[in-house]
C-alpha positions in Angstrom: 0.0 0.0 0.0 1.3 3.8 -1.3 2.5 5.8 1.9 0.2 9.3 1.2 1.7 12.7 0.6 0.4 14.4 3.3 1.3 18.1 2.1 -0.5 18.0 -1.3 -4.0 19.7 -2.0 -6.4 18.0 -4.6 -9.2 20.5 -6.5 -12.4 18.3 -5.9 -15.1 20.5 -7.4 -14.1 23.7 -6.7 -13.1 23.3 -3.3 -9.2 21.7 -1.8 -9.3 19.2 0.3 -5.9 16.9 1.6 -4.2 14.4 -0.3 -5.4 11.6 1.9 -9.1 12.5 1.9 -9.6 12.8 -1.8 -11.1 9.5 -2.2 -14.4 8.0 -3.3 -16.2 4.6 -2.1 -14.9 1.4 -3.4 -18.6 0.8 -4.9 -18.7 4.1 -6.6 -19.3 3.5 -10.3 -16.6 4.9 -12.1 -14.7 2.5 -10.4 -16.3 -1.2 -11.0 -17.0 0.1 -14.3 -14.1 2.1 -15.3 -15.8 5.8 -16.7 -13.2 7.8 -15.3 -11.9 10.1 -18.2 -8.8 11.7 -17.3 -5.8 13.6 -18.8 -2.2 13.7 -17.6 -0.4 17.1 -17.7 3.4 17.9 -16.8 4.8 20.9 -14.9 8.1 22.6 -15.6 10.2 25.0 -13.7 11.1 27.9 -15.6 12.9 31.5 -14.8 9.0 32.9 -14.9 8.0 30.5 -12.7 6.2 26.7 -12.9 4.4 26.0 -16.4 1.9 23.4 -17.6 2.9 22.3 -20.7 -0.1 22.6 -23.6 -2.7 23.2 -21.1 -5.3 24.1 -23.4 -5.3 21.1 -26.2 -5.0 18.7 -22.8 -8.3 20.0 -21.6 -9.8 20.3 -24.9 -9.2 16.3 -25.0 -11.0 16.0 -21.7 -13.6 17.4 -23.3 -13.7 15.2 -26.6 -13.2 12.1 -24.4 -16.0 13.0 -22.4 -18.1 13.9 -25.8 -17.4 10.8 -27.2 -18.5 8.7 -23.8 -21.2 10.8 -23.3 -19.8 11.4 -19.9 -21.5 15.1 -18.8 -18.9 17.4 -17.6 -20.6 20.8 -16.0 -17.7 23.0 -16.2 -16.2 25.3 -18.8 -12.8 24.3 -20.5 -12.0 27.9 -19.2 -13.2 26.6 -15.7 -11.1 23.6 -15.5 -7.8 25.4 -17.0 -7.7 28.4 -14.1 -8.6 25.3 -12.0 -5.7 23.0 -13.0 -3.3 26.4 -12.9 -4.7 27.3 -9.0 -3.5 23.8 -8.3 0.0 24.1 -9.5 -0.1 26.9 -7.1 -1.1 25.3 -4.3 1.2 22.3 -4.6 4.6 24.0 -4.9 7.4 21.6 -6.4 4.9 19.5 -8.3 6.2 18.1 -11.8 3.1 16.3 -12.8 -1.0 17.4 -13.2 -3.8 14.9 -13.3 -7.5 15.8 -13.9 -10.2 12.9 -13.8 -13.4 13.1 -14.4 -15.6 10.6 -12.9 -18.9 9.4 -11.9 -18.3 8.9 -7.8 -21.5 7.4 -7.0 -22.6 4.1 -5.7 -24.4 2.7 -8.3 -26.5 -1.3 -8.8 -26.9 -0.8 -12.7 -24.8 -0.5 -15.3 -26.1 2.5 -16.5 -25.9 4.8 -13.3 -29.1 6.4 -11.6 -27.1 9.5 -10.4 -24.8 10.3 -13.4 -23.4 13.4 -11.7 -19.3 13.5 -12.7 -17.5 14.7 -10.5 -13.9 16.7 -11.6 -10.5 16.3 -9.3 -7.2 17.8 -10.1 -4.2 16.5 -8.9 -0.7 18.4 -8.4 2.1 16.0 -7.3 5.7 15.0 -7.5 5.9 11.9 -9.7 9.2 10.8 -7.9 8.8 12.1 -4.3 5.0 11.9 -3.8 4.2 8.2 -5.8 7.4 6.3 -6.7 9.5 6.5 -3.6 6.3 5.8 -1.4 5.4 2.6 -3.3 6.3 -1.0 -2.6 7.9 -2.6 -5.3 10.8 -1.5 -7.9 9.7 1.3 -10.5 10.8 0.3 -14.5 12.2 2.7 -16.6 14.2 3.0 -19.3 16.0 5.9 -21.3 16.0 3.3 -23.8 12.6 1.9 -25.4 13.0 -2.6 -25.9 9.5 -3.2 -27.7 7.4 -6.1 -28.0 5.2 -6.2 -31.0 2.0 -7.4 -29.1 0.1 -10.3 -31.6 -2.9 -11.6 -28.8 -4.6 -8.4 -28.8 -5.1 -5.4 -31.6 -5.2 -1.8 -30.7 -8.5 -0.1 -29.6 -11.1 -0.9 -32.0 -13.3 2.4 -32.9 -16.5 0.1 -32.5 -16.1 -0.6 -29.3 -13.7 2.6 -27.6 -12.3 4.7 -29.8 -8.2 5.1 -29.7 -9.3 8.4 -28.9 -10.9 8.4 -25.7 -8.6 8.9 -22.9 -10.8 6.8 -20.5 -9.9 4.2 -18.0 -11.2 1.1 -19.6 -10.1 1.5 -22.8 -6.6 0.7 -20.7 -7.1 -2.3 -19.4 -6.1 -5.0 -22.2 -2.6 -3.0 -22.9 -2.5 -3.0 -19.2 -1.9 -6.2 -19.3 -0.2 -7.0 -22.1 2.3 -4.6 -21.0 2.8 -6.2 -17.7 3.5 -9.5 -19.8 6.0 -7.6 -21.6 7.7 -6.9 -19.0 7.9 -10.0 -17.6 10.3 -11.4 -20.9 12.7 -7.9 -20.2 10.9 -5.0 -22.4 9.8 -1.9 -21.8 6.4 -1.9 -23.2 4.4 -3.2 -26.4 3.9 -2.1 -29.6 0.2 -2.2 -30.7 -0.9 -3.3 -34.0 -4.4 -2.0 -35.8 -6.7 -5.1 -37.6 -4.6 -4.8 -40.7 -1.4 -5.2 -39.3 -0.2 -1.8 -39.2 1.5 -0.3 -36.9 -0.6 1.8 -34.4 1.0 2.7 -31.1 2.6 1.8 -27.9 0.6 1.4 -24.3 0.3 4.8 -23.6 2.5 6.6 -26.2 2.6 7.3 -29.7 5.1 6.1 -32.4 7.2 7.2 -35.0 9.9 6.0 -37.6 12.6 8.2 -39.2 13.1 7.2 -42.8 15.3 8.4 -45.6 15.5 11.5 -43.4 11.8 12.2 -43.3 9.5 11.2 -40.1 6.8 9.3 -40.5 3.6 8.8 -38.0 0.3 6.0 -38.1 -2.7 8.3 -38.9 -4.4 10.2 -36.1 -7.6 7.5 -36.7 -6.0 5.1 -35.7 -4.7 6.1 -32.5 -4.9 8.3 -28.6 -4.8 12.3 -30.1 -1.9 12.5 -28.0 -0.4 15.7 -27.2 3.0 15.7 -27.5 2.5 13.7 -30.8 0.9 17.0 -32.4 3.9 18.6 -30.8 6.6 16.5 -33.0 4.2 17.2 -35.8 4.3 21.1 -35.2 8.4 20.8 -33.9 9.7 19.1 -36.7 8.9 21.8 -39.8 11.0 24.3 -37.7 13.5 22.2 -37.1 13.5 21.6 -41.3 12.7 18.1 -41.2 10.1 16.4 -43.2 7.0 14.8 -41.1 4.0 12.9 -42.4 1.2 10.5 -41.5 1.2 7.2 -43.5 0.8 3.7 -42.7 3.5 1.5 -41.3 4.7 -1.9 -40.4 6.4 -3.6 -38.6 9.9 -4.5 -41.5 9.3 -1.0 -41.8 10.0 0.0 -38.1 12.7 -2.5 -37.8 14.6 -1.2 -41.5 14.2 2.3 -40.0 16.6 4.6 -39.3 15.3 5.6 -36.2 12.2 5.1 -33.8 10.8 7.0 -31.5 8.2 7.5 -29.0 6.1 10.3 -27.9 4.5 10.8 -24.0 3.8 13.9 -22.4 5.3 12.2 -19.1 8.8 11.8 -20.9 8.6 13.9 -24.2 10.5 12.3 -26.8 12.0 8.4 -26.3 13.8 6.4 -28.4 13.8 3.1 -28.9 16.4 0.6 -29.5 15.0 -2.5 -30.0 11.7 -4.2 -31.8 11.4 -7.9 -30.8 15.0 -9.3 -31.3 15.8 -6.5 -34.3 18.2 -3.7 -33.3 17.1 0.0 -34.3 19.5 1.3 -36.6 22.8 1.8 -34.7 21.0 0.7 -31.3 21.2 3.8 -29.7 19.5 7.1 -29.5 19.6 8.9 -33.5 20.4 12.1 -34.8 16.5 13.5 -35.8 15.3 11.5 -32.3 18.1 13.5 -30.0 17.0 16.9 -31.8 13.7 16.7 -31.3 14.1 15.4 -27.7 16.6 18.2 -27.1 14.5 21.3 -28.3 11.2 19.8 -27.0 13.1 19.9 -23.6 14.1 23.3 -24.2 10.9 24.7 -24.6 9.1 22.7 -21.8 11.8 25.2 -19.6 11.2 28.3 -21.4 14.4 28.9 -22.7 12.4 29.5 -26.3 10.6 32.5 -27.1 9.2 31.1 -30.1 7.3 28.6 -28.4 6.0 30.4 -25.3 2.5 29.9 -26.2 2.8 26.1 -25.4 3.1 27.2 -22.1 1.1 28.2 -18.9 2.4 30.3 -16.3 0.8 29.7 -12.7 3.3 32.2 -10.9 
């Protein structure tokens, strides 16, 4: 069981209430049915001050996840940004910002009786305030080791759409992931129902070839953030970016793979099954984009402020 932070505030409707006493009832329905929606922000420490990184398109996806659950959520994007920005304040240090949405009451049906959602915004210190304070070792790698996952596909669009950010729609990478890791990778890579490439667990994928990027098409997979930030990044940089289908000999002949998470920004991977990534380590057109993506995140350029949020 997770020691709690006991000097964090959560944003529970409006109001902050202690780490320890933001829970809901183990019957509650969002939770034996898993309707929580959610996004995952992260926080950086700048010379103005702490920043969310592309606060806006993260709670505009809230909003189309919750659209496309029909999940009701009574507040304003505008509502939920000053929110998410009031909690960085109030939780000095903290690197990472979650928002849930979620339907917190006790419930017999599937379909619930009270469908009131209910919105909670947490502020934390990955490291300090989860990681250290959990049982077990925590895996990670600077390095991606992929498993091309063949027992499941990706999220199929007629039953939850790639692009829903909610909690079930999880659960069969979940696992396949932990099997993963089990034979010594790092995560999976997911495959759509005609064998193209689609994405990893919880991050999006890319293949540098011939000097040009290349990305699966946003139907097929999570609208992820950072994703749309490589596909912004990499015109200034003067590289060449595009959506098109790919597989898997094309992934494996590539030049260079990456991956794309707003919790790590840009990771490369080294290793597809038993093939080795072109020279096996991090490439020229990955380390670029991971460099300048890391230098805006800080601040440090001016061409790029707007992706920021300032909470000082």
């Amino acid at each position: 069981m997770t020691e709690m932070a006991t000097d964090r505030w959560i944003w529970r409707d409006g109001d902050f209430v202690p780490w320890a006493d933001a829970t809901v009832h183990v019957l509650s329905q969002s939770l034996q049915r898993g309707t929580l929606a959610f996004d995952y922000m992260s926080v950086h420490q700048t010379e103005r001050g702490p920043a969310i990184l592309k606060l806006g398109p993260h709670i505009a996806r809230l909003f189309e996840t919750g659209r496309i659950m029909g999940l009701p959520i009574e507040y304003t994007p505008a509502q939920l940004e000053a929110a998410c920005v009031e909690t960085v304040r109030r939780n000095p240090g903290a690197t990472s910002l979650k928002i849930s949405a979620l339907i917190p009451s006790i419930e017999v049906e599937l379909v619930p009786q009270d469908a009131t959602v209910s919105v909670v915004i947490a502020a934390y210190d990955s490291r300090a305030d989860i990681i250290d304070r959990n049982r077990g070792e925590y895996h990670h790698s600077r390095e991606l080791k992929l498993k091309v996952e063949r027992s499941i596909s990706n999220r199929r669009e007629d039953v939850i759409p790639a692009q829903a950010k909610v909690a079930a729609n999880y659960t069969a990478a979940l696992f396949a992931k932990w099997r993963a890791r089990r034979e010594g990778y790092d995560d999976i890579l997911l495959l759509d129902d005609g064998q193209y490439v689609a994405e990893c667990s919880t991050s999006n994928v890319f293949a540098v070839i011939d000097g040009g990027i290349v990305t699966p098409p946003e139907r097929r997979v999570l609208h992820g953030v950072t994703r749309s930030s490589v596909l912004e990044l990499a015109p200034a940089l003067e590289l060449r970016v595009a959506e098109g289908d790919l597989t898997i000999s094309d992934l494996t002949g590539a030049d260079e793979v990456f991956c794309t998470a707003t919790s790590v920004g840009v990771w490369p991977v080294v290793r597809i099954d038993d093939a080795v990534v072109g020279s096996g380590e991090i490439g020229p057109v990955t380390q670029r984009l991971k460099d300048k993506h890391k230098e805006i995140a800080s601040g440090r350029d001016e061409a790029f402020l707007d992706w920021l949020t300032f909470c000082n």
